[in-house]
C-alpha positions in Angstrom: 103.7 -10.8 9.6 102.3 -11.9 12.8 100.7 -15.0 13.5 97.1 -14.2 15.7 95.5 -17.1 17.0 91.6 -16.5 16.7 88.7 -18.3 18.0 85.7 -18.7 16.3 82.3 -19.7 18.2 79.1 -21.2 16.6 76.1 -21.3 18.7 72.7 -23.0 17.3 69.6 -21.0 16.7 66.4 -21.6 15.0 64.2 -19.0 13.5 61.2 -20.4 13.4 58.4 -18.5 11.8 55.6 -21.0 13.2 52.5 -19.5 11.9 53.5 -18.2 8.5 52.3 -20.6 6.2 51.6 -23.6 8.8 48.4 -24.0 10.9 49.4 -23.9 14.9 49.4 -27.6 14.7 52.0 -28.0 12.6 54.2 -25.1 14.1 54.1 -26.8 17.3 55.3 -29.5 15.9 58.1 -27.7 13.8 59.8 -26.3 17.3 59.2 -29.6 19.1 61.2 -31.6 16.6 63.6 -28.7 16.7 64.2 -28.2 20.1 64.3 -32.3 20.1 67.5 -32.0 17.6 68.8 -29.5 19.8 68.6 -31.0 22.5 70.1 -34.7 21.3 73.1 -32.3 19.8 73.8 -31.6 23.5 74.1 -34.9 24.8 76.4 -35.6 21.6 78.5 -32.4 22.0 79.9 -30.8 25.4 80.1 -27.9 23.9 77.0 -27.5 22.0 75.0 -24.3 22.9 71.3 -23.4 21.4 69.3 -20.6 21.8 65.5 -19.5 20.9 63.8 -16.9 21.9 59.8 -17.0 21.5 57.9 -17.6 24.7 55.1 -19.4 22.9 57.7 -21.7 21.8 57.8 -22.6 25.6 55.0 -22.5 26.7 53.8 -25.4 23.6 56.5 -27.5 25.0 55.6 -27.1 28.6 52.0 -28.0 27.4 52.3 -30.8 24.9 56.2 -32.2 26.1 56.5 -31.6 29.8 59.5 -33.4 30.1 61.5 -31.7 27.3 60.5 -28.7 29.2 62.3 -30.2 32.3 65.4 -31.2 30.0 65.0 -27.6 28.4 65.1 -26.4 32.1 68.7 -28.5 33.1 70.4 -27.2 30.0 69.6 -23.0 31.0 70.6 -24.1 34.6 74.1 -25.3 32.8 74.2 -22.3 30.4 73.9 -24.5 27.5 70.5 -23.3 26.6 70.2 -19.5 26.0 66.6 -17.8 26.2 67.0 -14.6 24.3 65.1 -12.1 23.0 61.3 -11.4 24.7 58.6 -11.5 22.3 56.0 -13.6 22.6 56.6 -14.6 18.8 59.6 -13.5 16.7 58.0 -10.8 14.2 58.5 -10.0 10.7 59.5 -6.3 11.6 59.8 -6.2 7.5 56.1 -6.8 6.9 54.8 -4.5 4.1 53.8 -1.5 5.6 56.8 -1.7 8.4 57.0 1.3 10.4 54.3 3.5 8.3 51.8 1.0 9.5 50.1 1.7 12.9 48.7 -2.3 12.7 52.5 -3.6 12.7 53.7 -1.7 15.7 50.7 -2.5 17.7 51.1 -6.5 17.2 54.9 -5.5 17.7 54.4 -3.8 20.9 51.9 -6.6 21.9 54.5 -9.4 21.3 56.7 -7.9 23.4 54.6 -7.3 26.2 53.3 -10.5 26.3 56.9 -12.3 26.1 58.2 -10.3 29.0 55.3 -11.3 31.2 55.0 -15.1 30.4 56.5 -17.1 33.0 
């Protein structure tokens, strides 16, 4: 039998659904205290990485916590911080109704296109 040596990597994420049963208030809050906790797991751990995707996330932050959004800003510049994805807000693309429903593409399509253009 051979012995393979195999590496397993672990990379952070938070789905964070921020309007589903919170007012925007509380949301906010939710992804500040999340990307906080993120962000103190880097300064514990080398090789801690995070990622999150919704640009509404980022824009809160660069709002309400400009200087997380600096330290958000020196983590990408290392690679430690990942943007992914592109919406604007990470959908429930399993809403009733999913693709049948002309109402959940729209707000899909609209995500999208306004998490591509928010800079």
């Amino acid at each position: 039998m051979m012995d393979k040596k195999k590496t397993l990597y672990m990379i952070g994420n938070a789905h964070l659904d921020i309007v589903w049963l919170w007012q925007w208030q509380e949301g906010c809050q939710e992804v500040k205290a999340t990307f906080r906790s993120a962000l103190d797991r880097m300064k514990e751990y080398d090789d801690f990485f995070f990622t999150s995707s919704s640009a509404a996330h980022y824009e809160w932050v660069e709002e309400n916590e400009p200087a997380m959004f600096e330290e958000i800003r020196e983590r990408v510049k290392e690679g430690r911080w990942v943007i992914v994805g592109g919406w604007w807000m990470q959908p429930d693309c399993n809403a009733p109704g999913g693709g049948g429903n002309p109402l959940c593409a729209r707000g899909c399509t609209d995500s999208v296109i306004s998490g591509k253009s928010w800079e």
